[in-house]
C-alpha positions as CSV (number, residue, x, y, z in Angstrom):
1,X,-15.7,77.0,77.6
2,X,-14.9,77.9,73.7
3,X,-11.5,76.9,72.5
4,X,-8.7,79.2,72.1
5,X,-6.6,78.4,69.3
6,X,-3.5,79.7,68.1
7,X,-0.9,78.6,64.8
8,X,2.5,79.4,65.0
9,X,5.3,79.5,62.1
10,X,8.4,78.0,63.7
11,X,10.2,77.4,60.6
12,X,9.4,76.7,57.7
13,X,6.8,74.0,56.8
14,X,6.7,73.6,60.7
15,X,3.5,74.8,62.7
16,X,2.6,74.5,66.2
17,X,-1.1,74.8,66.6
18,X,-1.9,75.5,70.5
19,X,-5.3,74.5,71.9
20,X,-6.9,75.8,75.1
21,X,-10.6,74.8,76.0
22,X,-12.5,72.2,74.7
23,X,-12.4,70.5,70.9
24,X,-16.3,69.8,70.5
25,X,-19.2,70.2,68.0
26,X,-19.4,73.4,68.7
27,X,-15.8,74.8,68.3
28,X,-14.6,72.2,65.5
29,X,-15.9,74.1,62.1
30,X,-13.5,77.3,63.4
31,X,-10.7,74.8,64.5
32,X,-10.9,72.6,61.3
33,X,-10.8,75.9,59.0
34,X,-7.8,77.6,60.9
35,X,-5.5,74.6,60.8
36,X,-6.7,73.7,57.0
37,X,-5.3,77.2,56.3
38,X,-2.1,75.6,57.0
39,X,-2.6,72.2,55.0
40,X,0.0,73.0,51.8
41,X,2.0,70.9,50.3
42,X,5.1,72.9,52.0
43,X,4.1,71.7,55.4
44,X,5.6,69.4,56.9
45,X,5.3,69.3,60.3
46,X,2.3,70.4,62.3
47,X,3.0,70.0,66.3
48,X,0.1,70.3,68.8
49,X,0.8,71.9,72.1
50,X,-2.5,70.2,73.7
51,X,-1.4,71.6,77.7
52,X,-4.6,72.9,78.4
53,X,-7.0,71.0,75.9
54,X,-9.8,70.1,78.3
55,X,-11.7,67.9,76.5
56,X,-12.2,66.3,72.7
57,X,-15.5,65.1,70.8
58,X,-15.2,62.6,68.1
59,X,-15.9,65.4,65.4
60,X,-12.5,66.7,67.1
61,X,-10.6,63.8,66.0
62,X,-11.8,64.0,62.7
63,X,-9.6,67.2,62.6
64,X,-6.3,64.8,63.4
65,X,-7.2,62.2,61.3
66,X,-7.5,64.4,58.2
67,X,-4.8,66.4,59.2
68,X,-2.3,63.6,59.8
69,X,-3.3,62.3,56.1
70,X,-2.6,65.0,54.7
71,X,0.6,66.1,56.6
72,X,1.9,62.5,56.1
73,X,0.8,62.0,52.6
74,X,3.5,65.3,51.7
75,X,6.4,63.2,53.8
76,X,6.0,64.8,57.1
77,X,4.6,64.0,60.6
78,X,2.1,65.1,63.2
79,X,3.0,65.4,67.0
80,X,2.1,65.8,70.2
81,X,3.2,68.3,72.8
82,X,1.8,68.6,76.4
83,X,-1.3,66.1,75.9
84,X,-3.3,65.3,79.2
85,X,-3.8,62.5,80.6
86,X,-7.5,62.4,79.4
87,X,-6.9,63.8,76.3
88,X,-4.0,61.3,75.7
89,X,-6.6,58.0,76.8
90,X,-8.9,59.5,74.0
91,X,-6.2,58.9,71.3
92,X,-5.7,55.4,72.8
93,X,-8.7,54.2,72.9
94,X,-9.4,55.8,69.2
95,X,-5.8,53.9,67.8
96,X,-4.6,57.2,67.0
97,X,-1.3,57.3,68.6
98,X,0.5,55.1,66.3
99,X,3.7,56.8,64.6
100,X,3.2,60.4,66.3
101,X,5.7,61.4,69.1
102,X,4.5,62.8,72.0
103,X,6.8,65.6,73.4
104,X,6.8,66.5,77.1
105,X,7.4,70.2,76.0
106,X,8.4,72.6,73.3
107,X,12.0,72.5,74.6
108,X,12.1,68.8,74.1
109,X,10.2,69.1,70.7
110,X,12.9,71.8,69.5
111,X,16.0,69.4,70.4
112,X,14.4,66.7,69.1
113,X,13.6,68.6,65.6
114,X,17.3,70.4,65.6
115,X,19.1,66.9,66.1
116,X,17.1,65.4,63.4
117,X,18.0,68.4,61.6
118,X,21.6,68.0,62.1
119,X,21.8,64.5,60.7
120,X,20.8,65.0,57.4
């Protein structure tokens, strides 16, 4: 199955990257490129809406692990919306859940970021 990908502005110097299919050698070059276009110093958070990622290779996570250094180097975060089960065990076992929230939706995501918009 090839992945599906899709960036969307939600405000300013926030993105939500949706990803449908599977993150593997084969579909991470189109992936990396798309969400690199993306990578300026204005953004500040990137929020991955993972609900129908099937699967992830290594040279997938590559893709979060330089995205989340460069997102975090400029201040900001990287999250998680939607992750599977399987998807989520890959991210344990790889360390890389460590300071990223993991949202049950995009509702909860957007009253999350609007509270924490409201207190400063």
């Amino acid at each position: 199955m090839p992945l599906i990908m899709n960036i969307e502005s939600r405000l300013p110097g926030c993105y939500v990257v949706t990803l449908n299919g599977r993150l593997d050698g084969t579909t991470c070059a189109g992936c990396d490129a798309k969400i690199t276009s993306v990578l300026i110093p204005e953004t500040k958070t990137l929020m991955f809406d993972m609900s129908n990622l099937d699967y992830i290779s290594s040279m997938g996570l590559r893709i979060f692990i330089k995205t989340r250094k460069f997102i975090e180097g400029n201040g900001g975060g990287v999250h998680m919306i939607n992750m599977q089960p399987q998807i989520e065990r890959v991210f344990e076992i790889a360390n890389l859940l460590g300071g990223m929230r993991l949202f049950a939706g995009i509702k909860e995501a957007d009253e999350y970021f609007d509270a924490m918009r409201k207190k400063s």
